[in-house]
PDB file with SEQRES, HELIX, SHEET and CRYST1 records, atoms N, CA, C and O in Angstrom:
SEQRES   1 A   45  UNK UNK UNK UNK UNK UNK UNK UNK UNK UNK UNK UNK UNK          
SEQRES   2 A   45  UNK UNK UNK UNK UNK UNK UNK UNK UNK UNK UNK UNK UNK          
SEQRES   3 A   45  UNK UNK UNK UNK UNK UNK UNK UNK UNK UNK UNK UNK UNK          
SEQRES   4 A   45  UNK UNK UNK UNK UNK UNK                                      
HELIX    1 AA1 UNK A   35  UNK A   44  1                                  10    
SHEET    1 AA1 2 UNK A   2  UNK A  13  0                                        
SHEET    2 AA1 2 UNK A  16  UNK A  29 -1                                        
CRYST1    1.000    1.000    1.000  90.00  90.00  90.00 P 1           1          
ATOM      1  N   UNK A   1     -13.775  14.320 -43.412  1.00  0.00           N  
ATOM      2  CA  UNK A   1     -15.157  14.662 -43.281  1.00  0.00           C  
ATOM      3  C   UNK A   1     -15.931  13.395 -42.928  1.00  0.00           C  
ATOM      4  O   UNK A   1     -15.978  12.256 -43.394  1.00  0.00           O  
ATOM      5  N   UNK A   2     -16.550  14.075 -41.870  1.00  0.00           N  
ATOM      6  CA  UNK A   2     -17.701  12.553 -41.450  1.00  0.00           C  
ATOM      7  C   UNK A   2     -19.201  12.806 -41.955  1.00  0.00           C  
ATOM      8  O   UNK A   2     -19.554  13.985 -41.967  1.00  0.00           O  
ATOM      9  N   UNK A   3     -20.100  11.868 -42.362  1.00  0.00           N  
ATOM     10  CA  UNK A   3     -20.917  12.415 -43.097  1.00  0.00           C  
ATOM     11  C   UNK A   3     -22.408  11.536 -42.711  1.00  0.00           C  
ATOM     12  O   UNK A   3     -22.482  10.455 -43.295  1.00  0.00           O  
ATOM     13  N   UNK A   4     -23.157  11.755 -42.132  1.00  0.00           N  
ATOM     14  CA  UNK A   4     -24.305  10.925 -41.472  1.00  0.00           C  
ATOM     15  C   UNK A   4     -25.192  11.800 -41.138  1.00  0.00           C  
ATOM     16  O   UNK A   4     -25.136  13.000 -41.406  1.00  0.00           O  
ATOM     17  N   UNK A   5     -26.540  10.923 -40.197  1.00  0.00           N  
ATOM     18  CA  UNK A   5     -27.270  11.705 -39.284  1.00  0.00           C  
ATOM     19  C   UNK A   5     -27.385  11.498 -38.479  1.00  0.00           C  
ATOM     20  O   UNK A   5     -27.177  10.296 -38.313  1.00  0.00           O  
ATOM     21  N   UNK A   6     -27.802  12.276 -37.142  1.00  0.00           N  
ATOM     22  CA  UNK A   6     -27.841  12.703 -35.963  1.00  0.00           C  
ATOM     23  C   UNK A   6     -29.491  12.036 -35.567  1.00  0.00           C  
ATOM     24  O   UNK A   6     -30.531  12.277 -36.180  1.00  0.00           O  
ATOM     25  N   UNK A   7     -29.311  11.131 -34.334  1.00  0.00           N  
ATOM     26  CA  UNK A   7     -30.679  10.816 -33.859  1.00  0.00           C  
ATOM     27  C   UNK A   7     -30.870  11.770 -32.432  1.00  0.00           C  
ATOM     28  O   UNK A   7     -29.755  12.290 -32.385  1.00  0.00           O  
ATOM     29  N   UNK A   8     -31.249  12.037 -31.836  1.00  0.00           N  
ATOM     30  CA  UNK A   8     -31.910  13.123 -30.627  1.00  0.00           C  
ATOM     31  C   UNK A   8     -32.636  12.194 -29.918  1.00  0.00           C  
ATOM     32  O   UNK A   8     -33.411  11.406 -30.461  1.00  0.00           O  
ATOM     33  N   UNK A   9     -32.406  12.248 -28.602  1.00  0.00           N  
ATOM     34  CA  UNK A   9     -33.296  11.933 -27.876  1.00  0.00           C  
ATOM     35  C   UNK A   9     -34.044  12.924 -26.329  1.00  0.00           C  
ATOM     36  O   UNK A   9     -33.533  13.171 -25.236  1.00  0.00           O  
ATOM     37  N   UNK A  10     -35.683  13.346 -27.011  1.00  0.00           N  
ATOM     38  CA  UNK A  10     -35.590  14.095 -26.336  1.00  0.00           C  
ATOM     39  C   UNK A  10     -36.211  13.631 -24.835  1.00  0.00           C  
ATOM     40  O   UNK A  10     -36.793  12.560 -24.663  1.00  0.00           O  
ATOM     41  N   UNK A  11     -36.019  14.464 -23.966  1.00  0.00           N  
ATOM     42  CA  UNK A  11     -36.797  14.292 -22.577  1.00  0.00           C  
ATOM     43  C   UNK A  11     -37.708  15.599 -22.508  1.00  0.00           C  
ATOM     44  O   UNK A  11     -37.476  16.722 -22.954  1.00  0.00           O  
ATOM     45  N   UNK A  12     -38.989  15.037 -21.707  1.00  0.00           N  
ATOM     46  CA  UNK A  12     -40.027  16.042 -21.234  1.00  0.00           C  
ATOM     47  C   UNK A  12     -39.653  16.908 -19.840  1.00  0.00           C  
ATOM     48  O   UNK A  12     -39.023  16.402 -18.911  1.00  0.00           O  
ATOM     49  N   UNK A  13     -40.209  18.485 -19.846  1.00  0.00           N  
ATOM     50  CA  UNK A  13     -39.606  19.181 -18.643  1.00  0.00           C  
ATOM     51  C   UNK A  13     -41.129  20.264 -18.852  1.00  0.00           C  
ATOM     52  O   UNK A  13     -41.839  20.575 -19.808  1.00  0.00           O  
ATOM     53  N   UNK A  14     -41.109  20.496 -17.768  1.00  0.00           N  
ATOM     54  CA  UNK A  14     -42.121  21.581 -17.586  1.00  0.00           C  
ATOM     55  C   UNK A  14     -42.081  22.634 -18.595  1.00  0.00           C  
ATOM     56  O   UNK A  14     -42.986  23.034 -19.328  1.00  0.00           O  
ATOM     57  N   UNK A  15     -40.764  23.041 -18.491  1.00  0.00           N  
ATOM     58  CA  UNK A  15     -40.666  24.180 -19.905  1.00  0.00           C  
ATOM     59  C   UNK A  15     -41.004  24.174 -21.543  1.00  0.00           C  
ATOM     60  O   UNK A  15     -41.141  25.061 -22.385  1.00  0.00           O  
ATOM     61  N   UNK A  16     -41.076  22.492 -21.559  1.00  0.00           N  
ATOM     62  CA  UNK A  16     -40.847  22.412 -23.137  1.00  0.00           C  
ATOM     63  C   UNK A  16     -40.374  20.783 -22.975  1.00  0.00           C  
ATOM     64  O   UNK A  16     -40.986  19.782 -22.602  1.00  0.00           O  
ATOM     65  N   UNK A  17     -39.195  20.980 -23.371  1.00  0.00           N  
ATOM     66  CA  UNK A  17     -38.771  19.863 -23.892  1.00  0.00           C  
ATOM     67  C   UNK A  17     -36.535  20.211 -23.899  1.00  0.00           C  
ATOM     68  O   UNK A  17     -35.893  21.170 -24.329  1.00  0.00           O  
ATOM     69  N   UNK A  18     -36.149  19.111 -23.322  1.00  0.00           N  
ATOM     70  CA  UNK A  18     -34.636  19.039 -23.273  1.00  0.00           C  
ATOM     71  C   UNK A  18     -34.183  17.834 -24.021  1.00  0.00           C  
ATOM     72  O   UNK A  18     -34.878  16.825 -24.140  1.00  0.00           O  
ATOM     73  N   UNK A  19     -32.804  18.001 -24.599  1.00  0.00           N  
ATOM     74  CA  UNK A  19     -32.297  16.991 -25.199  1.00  0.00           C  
ATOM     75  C   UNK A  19     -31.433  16.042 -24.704  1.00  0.00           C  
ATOM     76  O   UNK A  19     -30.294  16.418 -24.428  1.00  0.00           O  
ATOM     77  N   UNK A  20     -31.669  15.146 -24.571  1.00  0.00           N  
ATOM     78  CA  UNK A  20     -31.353  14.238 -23.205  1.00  0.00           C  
ATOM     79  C   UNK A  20     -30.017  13.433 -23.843  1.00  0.00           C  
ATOM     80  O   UNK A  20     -28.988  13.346 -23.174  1.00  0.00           O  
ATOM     81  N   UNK A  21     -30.151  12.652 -25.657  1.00  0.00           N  
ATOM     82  CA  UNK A  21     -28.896  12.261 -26.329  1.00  0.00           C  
ATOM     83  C   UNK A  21     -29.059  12.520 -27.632  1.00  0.00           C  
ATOM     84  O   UNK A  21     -30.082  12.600 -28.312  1.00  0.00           O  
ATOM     85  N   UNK A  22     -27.576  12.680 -27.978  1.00  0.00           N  
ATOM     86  CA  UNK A  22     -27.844  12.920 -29.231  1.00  0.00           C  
ATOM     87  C   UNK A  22     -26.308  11.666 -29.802  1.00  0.00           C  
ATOM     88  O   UNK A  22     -25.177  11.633 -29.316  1.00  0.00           O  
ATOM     89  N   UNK A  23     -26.933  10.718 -31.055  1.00  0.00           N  
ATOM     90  CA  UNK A  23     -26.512   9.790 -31.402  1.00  0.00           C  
ATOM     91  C   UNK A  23     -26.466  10.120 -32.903  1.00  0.00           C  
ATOM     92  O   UNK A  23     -27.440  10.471 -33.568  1.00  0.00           O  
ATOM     93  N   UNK A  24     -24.875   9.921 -33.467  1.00  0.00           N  
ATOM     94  CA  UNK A  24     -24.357  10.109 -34.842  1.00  0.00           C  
ATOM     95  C   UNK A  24     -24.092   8.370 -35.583  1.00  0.00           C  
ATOM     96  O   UNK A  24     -23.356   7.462 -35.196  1.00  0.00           O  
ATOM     97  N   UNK A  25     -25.094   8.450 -36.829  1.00  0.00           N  
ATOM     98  CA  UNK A  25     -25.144   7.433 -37.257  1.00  0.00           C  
ATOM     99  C   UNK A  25     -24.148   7.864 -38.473  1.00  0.00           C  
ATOM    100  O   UNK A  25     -24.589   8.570 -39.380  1.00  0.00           O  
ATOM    101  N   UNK A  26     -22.907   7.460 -38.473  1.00  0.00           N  
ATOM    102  CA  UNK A  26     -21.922   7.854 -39.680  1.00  0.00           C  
ATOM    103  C   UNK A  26     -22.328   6.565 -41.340  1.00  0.00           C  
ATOM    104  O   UNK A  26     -22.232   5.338 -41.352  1.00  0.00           O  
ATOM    105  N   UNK A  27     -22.614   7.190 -42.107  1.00  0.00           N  
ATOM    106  CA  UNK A  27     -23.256   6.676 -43.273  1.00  0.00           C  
ATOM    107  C   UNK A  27     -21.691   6.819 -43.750  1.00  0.00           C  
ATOM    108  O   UNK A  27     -21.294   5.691 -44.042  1.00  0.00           O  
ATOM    109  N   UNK A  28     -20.511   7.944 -43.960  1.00  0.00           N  
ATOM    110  CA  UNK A  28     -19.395   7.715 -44.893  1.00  0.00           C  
ATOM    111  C   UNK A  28     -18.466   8.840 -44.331  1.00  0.00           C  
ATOM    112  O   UNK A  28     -18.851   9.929 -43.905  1.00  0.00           O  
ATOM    113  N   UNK A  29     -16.779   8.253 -44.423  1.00  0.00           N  
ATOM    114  CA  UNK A  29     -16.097   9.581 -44.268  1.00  0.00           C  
ATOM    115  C   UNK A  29     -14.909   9.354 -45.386  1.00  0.00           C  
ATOM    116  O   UNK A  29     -14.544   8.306 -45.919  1.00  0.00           O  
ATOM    117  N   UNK A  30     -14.405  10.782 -45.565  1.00  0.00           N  
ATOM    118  CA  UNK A  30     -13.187  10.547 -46.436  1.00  0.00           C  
ATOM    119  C   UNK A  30     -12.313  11.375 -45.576  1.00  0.00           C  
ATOM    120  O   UNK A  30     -12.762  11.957 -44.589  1.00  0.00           O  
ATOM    121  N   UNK A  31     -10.988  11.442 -45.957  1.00  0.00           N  
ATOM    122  CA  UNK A  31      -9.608  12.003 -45.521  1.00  0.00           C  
ATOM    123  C   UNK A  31      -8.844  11.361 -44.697  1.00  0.00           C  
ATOM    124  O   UNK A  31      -9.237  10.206 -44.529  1.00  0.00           O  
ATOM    125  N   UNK A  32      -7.746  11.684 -44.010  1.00  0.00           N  
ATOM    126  CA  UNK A  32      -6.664  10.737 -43.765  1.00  0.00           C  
ATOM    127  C   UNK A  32      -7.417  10.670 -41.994  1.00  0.00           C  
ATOM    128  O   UNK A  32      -7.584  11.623 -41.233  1.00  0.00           O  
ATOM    129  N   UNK A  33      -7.658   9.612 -41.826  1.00  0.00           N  
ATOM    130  CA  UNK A  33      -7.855   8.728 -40.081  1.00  0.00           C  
ATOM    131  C   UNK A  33      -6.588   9.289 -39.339  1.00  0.00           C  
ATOM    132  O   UNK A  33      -7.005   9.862 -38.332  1.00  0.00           O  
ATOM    133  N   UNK A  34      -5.418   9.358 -39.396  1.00  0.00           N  
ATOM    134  CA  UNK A  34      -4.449   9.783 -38.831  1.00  0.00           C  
ATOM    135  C   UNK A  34      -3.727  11.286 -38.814  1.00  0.00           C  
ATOM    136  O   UNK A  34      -2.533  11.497 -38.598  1.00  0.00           O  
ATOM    137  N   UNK A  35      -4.816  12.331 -39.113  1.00  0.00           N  
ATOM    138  CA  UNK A  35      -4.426  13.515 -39.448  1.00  0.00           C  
ATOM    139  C   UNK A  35      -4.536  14.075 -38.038  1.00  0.00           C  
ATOM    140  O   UNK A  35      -3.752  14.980 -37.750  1.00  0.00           O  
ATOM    141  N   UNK A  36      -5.477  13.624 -37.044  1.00  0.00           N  
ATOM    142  CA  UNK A  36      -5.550  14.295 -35.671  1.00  0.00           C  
ATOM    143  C   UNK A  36      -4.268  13.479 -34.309  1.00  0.00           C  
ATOM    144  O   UNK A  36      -3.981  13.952 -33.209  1.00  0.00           O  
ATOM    145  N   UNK A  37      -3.832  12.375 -34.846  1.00  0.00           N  
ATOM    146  CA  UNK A  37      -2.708  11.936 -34.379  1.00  0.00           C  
ATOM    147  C   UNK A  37      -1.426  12.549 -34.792  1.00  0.00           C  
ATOM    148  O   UNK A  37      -0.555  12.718 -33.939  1.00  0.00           O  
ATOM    149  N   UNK A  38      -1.232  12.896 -36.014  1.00  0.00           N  
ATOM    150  CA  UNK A  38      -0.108  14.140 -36.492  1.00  0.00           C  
ATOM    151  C   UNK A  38      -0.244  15.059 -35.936  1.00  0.00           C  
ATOM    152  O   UNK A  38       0.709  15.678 -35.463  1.00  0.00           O  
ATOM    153  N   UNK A  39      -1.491  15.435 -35.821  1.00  0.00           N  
ATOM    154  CA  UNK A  39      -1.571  17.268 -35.259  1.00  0.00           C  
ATOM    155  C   UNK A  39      -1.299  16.936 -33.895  1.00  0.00           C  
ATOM    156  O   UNK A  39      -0.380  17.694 -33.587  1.00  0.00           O  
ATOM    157  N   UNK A  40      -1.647  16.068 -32.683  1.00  0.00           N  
ATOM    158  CA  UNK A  40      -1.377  15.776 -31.646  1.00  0.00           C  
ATOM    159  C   UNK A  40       0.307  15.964 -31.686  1.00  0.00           C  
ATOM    160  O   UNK A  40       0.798  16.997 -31.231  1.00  0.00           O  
ATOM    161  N   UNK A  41       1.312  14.704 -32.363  1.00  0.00           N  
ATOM    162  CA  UNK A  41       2.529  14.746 -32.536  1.00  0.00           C  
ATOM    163  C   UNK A  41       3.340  16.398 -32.673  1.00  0.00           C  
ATOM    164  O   UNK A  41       4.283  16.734 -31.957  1.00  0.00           O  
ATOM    165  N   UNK A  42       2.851  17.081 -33.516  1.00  0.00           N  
ATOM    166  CA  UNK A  42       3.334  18.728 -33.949  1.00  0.00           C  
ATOM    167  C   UNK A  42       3.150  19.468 -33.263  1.00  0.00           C  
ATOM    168  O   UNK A  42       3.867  20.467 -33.212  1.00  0.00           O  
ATOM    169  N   UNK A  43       1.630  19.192 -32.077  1.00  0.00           N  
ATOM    170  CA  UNK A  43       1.764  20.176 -30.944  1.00  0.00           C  
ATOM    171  C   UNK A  43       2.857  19.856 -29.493  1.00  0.00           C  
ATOM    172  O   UNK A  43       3.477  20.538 -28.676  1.00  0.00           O  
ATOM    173  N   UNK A  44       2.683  18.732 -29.717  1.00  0.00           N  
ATOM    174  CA  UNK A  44       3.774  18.105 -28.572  1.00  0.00           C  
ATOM    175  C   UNK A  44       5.227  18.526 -29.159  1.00  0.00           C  
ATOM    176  O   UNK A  44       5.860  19.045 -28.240  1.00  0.00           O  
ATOM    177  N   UNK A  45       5.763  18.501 -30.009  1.00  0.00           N  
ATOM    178  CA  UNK A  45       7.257  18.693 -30.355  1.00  0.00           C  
ATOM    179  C   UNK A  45       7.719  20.083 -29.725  1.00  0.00           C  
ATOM    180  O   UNK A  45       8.880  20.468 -29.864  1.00  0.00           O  
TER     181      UNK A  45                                                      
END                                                                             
């Protein structure tokens, strides 16, 4: 789990308004860093 907040950056448009970026400021994560490199490995086998 990754655990932060999200900054937005918006842009102006005739309609309203569009979201031009959106930037994740990670404050904390827990669980194993290498769990999506295993699952990579298990789908390849």
């Amino acid at each position: 789990m990754v655990a932060g907040w999200y900054r937005l950056t918006l842009s102006a448009t005739p309609g309203g308004g569009r979201i031009a970026g959106i930037t994740l400021t990670e404050a904390y994560e827990t669980g194993s860093r290498d769990l999506v490199e295993r699952a990579q490995q298990r789908a390849t086998a």
